[in-house]
N, CA and C atoms as a LAMMPS dump frame, in Angstrom:
ITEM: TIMESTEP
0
ITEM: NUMBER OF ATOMS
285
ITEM: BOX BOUNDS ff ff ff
-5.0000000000000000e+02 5.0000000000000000e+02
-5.0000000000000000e+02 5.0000000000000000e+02
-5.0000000000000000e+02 5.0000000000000000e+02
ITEM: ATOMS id mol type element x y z
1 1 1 N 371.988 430.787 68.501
2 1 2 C 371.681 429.778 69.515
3 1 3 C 372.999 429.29 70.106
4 2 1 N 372.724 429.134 71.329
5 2 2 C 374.306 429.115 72.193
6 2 3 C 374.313 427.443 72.089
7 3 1 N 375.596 427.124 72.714
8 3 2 C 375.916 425.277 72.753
9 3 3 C 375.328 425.06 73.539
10 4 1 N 374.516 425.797 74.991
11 4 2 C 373.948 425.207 76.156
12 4 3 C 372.454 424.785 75.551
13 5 1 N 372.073 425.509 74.541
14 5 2 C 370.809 425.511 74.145
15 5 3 C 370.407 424.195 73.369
16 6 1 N 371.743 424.168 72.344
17 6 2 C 371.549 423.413 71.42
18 6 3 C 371.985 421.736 71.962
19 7 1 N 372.407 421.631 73.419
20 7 2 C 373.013 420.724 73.86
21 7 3 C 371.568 420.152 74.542
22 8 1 N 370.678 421.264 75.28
23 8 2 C 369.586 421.028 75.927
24 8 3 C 368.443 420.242 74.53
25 9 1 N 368.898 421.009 73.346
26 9 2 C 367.11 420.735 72.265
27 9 3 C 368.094 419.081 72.297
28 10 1 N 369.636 418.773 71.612
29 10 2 C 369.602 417.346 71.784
30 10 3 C 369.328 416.524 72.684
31 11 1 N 369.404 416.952 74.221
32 11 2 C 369.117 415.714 75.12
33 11 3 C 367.129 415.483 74.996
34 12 1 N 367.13 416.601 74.927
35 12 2 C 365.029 416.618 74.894
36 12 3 C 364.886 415.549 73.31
37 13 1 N 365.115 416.08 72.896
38 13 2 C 364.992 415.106 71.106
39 13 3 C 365.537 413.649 71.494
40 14 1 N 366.62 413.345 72.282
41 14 2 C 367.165 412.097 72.131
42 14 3 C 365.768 411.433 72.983
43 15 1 N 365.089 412.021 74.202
44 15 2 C 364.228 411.792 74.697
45 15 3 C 363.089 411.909 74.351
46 16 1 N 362.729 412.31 73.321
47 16 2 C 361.559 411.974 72.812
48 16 3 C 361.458 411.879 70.986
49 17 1 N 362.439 410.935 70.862
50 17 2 C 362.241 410.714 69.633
51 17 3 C 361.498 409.735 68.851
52 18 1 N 361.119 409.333 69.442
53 18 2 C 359.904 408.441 69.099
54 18 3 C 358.269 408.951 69.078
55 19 1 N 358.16 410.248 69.566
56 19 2 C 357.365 411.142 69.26
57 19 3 C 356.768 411.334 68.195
58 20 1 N 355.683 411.009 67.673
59 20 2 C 355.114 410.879 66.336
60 20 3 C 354.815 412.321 65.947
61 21 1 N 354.312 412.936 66.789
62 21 2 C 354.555 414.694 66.144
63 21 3 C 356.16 415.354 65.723
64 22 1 N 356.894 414.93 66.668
65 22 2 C 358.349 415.225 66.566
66 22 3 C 358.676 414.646 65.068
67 23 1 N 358.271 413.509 65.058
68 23 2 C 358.873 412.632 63.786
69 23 3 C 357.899 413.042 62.296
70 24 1 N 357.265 413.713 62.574
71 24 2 C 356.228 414.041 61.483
72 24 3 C 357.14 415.461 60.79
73 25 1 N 357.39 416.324 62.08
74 25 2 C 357.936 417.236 61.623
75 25 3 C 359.13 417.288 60.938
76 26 1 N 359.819 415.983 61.552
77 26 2 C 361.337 415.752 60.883
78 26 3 C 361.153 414.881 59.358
79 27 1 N 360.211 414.643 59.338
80 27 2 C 359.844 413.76 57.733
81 27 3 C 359.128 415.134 56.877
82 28 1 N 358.498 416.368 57.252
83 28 2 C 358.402 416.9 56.478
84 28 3 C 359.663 417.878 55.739
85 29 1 N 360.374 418.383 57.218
86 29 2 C 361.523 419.15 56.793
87 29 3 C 362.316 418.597 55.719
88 30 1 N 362.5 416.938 56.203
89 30 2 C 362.843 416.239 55.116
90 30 3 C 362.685 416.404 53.405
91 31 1 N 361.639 416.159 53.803
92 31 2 C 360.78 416.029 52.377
93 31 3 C 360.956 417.721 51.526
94 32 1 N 360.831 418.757 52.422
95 32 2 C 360.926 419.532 52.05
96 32 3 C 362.329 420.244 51.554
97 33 1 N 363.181 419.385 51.844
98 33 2 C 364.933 419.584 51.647
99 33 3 C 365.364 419.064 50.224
100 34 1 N 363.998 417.528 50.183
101 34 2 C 364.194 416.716 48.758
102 34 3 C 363.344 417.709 47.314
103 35 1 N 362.363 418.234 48.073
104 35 2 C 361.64 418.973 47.314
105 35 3 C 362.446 420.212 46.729
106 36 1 N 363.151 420.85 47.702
107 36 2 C 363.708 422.478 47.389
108 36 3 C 365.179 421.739 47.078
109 37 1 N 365.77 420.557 46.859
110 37 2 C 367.258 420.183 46.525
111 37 3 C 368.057 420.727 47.34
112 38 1 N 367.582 420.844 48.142
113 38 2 C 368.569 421.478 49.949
114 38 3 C 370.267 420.54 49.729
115 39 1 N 371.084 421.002 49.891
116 39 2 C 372.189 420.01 50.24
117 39 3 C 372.789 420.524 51.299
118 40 1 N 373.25 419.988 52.452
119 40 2 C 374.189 420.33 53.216
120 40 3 C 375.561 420.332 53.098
121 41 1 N 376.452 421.528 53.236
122 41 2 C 377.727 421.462 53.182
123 41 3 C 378.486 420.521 53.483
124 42 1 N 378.489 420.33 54.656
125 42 2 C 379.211 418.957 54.88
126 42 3 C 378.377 417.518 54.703
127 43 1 N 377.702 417.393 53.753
128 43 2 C 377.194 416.253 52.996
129 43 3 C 376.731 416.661 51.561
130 44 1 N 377.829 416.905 50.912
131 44 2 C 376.949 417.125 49.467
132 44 3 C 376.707 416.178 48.383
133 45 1 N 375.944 416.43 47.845
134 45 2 C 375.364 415.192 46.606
135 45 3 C 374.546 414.046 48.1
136 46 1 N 374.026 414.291 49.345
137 46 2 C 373.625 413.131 49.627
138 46 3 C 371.74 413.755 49.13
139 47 1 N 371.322 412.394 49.503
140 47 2 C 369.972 412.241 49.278
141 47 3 C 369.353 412.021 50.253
142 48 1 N 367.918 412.502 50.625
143 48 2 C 367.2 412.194 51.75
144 48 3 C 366.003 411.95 52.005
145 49 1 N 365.767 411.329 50.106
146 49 2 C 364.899 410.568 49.892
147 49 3 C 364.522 409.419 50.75
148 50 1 N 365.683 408.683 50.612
149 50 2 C 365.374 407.12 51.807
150 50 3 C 365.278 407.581 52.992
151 51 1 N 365.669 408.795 53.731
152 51 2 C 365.361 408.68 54.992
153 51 3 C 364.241 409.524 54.799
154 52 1 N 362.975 410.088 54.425
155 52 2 C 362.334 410.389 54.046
156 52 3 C 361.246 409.227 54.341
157 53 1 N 361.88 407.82 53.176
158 53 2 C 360.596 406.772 53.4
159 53 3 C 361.315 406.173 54.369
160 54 1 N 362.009 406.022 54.77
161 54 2 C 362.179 405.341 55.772
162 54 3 C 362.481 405.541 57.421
163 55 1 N 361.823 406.611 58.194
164 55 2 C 362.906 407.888 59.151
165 55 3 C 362.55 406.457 60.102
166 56 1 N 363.525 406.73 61.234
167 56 2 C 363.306 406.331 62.343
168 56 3 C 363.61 407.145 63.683
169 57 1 N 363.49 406.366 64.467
170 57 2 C 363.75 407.355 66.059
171 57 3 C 365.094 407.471 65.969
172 58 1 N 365.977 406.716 65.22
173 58 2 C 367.385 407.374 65.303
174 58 3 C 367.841 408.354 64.35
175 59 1 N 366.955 408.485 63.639
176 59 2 C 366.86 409.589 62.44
177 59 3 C 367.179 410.904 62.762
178 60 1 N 365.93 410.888 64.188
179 60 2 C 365.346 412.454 64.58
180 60 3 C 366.504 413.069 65.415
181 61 1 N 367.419 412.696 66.166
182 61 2 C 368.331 413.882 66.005
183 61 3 C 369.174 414.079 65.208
184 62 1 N 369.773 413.202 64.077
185 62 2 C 370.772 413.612 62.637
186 62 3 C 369.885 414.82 62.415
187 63 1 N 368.173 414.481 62.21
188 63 2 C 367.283 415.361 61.015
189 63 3 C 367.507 416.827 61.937
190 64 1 N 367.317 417.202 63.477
191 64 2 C 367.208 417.982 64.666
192 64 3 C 369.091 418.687 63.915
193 65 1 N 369.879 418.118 63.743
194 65 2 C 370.903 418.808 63.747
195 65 3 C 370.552 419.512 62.348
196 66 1 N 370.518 418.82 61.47
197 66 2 C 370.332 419.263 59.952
198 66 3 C 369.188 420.893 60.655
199 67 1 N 368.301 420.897 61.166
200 67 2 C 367.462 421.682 61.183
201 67 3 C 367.881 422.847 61.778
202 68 1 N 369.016 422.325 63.003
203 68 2 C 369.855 423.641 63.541
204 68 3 C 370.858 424.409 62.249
205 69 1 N 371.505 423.653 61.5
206 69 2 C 372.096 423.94 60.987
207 69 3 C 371.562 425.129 60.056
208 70 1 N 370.193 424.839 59.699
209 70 2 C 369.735 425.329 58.274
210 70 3 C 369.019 426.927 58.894
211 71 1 N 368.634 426.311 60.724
212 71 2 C 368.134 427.816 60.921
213 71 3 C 369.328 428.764 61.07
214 72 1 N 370.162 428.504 61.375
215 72 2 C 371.744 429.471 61.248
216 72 3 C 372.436 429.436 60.043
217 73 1 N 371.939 428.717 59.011
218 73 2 C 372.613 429.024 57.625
219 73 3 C 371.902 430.769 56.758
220 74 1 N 372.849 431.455 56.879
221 74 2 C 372.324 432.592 55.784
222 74 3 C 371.768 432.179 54.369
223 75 1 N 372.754 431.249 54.014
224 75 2 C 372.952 430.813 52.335
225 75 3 C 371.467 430.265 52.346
226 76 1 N 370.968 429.801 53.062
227 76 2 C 369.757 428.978 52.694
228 76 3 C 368.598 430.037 53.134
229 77 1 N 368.12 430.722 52.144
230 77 2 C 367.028 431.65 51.94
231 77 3 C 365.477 431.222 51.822
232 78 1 N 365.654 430.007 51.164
233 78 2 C 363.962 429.584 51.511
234 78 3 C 363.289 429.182 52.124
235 79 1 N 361.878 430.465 52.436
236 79 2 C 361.572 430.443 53.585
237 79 3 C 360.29 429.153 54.167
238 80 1 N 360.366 428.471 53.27
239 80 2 C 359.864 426.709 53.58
240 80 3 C 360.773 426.142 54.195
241 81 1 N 361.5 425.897 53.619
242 81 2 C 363.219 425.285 54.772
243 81 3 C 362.945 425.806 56.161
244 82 1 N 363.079 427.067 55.921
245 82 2 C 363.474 427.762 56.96
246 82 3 C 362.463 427.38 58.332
247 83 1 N 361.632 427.397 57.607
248 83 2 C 359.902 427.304 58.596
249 83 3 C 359.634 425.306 59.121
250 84 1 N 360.097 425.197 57.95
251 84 2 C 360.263 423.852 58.641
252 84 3 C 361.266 423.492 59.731
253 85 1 N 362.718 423.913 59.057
254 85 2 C 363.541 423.657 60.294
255 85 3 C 363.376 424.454 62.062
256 86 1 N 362.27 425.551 61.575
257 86 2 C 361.978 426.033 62.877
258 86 3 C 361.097 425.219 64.093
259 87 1 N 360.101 424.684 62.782
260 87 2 C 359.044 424.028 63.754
261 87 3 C 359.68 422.546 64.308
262 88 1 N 360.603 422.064 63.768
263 88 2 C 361.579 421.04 64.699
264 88 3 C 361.64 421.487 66.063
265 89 1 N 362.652 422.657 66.032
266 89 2 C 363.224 423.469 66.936
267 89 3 C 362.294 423.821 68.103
268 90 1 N 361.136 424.372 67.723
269 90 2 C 359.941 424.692 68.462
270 90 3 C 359.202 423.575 69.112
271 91 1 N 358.997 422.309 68.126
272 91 2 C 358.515 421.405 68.81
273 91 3 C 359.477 421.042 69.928
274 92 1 N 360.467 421.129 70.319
275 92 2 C 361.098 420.715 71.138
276 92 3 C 361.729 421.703 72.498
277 93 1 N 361.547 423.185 72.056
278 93 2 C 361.948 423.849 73.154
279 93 3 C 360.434 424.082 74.146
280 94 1 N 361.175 424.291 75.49
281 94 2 C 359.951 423.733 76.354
282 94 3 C 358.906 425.278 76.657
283 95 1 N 357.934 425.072 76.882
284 95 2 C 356.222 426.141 76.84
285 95 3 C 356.937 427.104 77.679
């Protein structure tokens, strides 16, 4: 995914992040990161439990990057992750 792309899914996400489908999807990927012990490289040992119970509309593009990240990570093989961080991605690129 090129920077024009990934520059376009952030301005659409910053714009509709208050989207209760958008935000559903970003609380499951979530959940599913706490479930499979996902850590991100450049955040390790964090937890994402609390943002989990607690997401908000400013959540959803941190969670939107985490999700880019994980669909271009090799290292991360499971294909729940994977499927979750897609359907972020999908919810947001346009029909």
């Amino acid at each position: 995914m090129d920077d024009k792309k990934t520059s376009e899914l952030m301005a659409k996400c910053e714009a509709m992040k208050n989207d209760p489908a958008l935000m559903k999807e970003c609380k499951v990927m979530l959940e599913t990161m706490v479930d499979k012990k996902v850590e991100m490289e450049d955040e390790p040992g964090q937890t994402y439990v609390n943002m989990v119970n607690n997401i908000s509309a400013e959540d959803v593009p941190k969670v939107l990057e985490m999700a880019l990240k994980i669909a271009r990570n090799d290292k991360i093989k499971d294909p729940e992750i994977k499927n979750a961080a897609e359907r972020i991605i999908r919810t947001l690129e346009p029909l």
